[in-house]
C-alpha positions, 0 to 999 in steps of 0.5 A: 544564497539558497532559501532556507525551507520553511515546512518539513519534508516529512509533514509535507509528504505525509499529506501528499501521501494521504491525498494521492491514497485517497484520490489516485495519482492521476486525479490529483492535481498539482494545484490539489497537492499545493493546497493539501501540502501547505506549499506552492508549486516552486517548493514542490518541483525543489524538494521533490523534482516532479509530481512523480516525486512526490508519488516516490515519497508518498509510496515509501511514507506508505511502506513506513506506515503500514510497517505497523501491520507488516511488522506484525506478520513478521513476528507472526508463527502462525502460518496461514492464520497468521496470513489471514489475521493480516488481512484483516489488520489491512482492511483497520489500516486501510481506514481514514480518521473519518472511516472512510476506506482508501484501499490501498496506495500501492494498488490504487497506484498500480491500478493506474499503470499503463505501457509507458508508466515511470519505471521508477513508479513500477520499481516501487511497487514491484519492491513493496509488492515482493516484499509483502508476498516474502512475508506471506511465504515466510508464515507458510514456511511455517507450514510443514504440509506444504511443499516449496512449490505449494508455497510458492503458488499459495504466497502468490496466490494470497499476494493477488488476493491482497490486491483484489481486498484493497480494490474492494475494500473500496465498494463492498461493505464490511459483511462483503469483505469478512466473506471474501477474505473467510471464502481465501482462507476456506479449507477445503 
């Protein structure tokens, strides 16, 4: 007769999702999620399979969360400002309750990626990654100057400005980051 689990799924998640943001994957010890999630070692293998199970699940946890800014450049008709106000949105999103920044988990994520990584962990965030960059070329779809390659370059080009705000947002203070993202967004 099976055990009848004792914690919900979600909660657990949420917290193993806030400790992977703020620490990394790698740095995150089995022993750090079992004291930060509530539950032994034997609940975690059971509910999630492995460490990189509970990464998969923090990452959609994450993809959830962050629909509170996603969704707003979803309805957004305006453009490239539209775009920009994201950016700033993400830097509030990207803050703990103590205002502690933590980037963001995606990035941190892939900033620990190397040759042999769990094609699962890529595939995730290849997903997120493409669906934010569609979002930036919806809005600049709203934008009848630009041709559909211009499009194109300027959403992949905002997609990697995005990775590089969340690694700095990390290290530089506020005055740093609003000139970045002003210095993205400069008309020439």
């Amino acid at each position: 007769m099976a055990r009848k689990k004792e914690y919900n799924e979600e909660v657990v998640i949420e917290k193993a999702m806030h400790l992977l943001w703020k620490n990394g994957y790698e740095t995150t010890s089995m022993q750090m999620l079992e004291k930060e999630m509530g539950i032994n070692k034997f609940s975690i293998y059971s509910s999630f399979g492995s460490k990189t199970g509970v990464l998969l699940e923090s990452i959609k946890c994450y993809r959830k969360k962050i629909k509170v800014i996603t969704d707003k450049l979803l309805k957004s008709n305006n453009g490239i400002k539209g775009i920009k106000q994201y950016f700033y949105d993400f830097l509030l999103f990207s803050k703990d309750h103590n205002d502690f920044v933590r980037g963001c988990l995606v990035t941190n994520t892939a900033n620990e990626l190397y040759d042999n990584s769990d094609s699962k962990v890529t595939s995730q965030l290849s997903t997120f990654t493409n669906e934010i960059r569609n979002l930036f070329l919806n809005n600049l779809k709203q934008e009848v100057n630009l041709t559909e390659k211009e499009r194109s370059e300027q959403a992949d080009y905002f997609i990697v400005s995005i990775f590089g705000l969340a690694s700095a947002s990390k290290v530089f203070n506020k005055s740093q980051l609003h000139i970045f993202i002003e210095n993205i967004f400069k008309e020439e």
